[in-house]
C-alpha positions in Angstrom: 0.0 0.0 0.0 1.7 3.3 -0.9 1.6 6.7 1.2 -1.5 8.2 -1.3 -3.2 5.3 -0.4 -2.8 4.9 2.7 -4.2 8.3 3.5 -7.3 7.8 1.2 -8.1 4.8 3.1 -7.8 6.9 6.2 -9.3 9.5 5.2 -12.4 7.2 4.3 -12.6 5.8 7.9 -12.9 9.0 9.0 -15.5 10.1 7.0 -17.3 7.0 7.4 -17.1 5.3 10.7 -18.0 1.7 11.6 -20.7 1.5 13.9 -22.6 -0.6 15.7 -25.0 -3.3 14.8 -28.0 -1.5 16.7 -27.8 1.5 14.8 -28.0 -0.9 11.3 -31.2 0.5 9.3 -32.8 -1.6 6.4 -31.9 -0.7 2.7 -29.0 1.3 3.1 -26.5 0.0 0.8 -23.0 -0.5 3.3 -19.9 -2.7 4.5 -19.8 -4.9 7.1 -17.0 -5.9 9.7 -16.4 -9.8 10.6 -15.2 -11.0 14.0 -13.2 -14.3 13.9 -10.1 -16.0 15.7 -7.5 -13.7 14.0 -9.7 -10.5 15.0 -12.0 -8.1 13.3 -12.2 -7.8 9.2 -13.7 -6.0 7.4 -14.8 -7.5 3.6 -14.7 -4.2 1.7 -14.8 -5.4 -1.9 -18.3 -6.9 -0.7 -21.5 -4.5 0.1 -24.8 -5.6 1.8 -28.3 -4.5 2.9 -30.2 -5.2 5.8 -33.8 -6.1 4.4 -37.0 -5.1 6.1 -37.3 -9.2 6.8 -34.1 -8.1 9.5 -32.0 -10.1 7.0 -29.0 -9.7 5.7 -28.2 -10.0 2.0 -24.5 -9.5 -0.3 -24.7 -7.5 -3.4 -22.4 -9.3 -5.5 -22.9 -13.5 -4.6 -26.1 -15.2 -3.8 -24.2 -16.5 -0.3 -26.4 -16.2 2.7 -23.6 -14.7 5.9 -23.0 -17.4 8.0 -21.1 -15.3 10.6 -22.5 -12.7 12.3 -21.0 -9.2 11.2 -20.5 -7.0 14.4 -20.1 -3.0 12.7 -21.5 -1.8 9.4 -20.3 1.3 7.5 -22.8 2.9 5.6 -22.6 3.8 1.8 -25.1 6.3 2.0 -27.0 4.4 -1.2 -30.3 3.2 -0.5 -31.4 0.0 -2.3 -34.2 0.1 -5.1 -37.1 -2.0 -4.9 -36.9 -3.6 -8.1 -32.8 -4.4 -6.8 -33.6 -5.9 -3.5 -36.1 -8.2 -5.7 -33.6 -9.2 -8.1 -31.5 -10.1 -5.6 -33.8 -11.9 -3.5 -34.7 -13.8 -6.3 -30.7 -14.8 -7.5 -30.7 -16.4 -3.3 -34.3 -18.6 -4.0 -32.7 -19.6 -7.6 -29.5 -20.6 -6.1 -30.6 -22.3 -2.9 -34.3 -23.3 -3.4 -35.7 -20.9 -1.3 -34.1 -18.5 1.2 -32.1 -19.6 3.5 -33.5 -18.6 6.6 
């Protein structure tokens, strides 16, 4: 990672803080932050939205989270409609129904 970088990525945090699970509202568009043995990550090239069902879906891959995320970082992009259906519909083609 080179200097520029470095200070775009924290100049990013700064403008867009994690915070905390509670605070997570449905159909914004934002990152979320993994706890596991080696500590917390964060899965940037990946976005998500909380649905209104309180479920959480990936933008990119039809893969329902099977860890619990423990911050989000919003994008400040709410989903459409017509998007969160699409995507809904890529989980139920790829796993039957959805998985939860």
């Amino acid at each position: 990672m080179t200097i520029a970088e470095r200070k775009a990525r924290e100049a990013h945090d700064r403008e867009n803080p994690w915070r905390p699970m509670s605070e997570a509202r449905p159909g914004i568009i934002c990152n979320l932050m993994f706890n596991d043995m080696a500590g917390h990550h964060p899965i940037e090239e990946r976005t998500y939205f909380l649905d209104n069902d309180g479920h959480w879906y990936c933008m990119e891959e039809p893969d329902p989270l099977w860890s619990k995320p423990i911050s989000w970082r919003p994008a400040y992009v709410r989903v459409k409609p017509t998007t969160k259906t699409m995507i809904k519909k890529r989980y139920e083609n790829r796993h039957g129904s959805l998985p939860w």
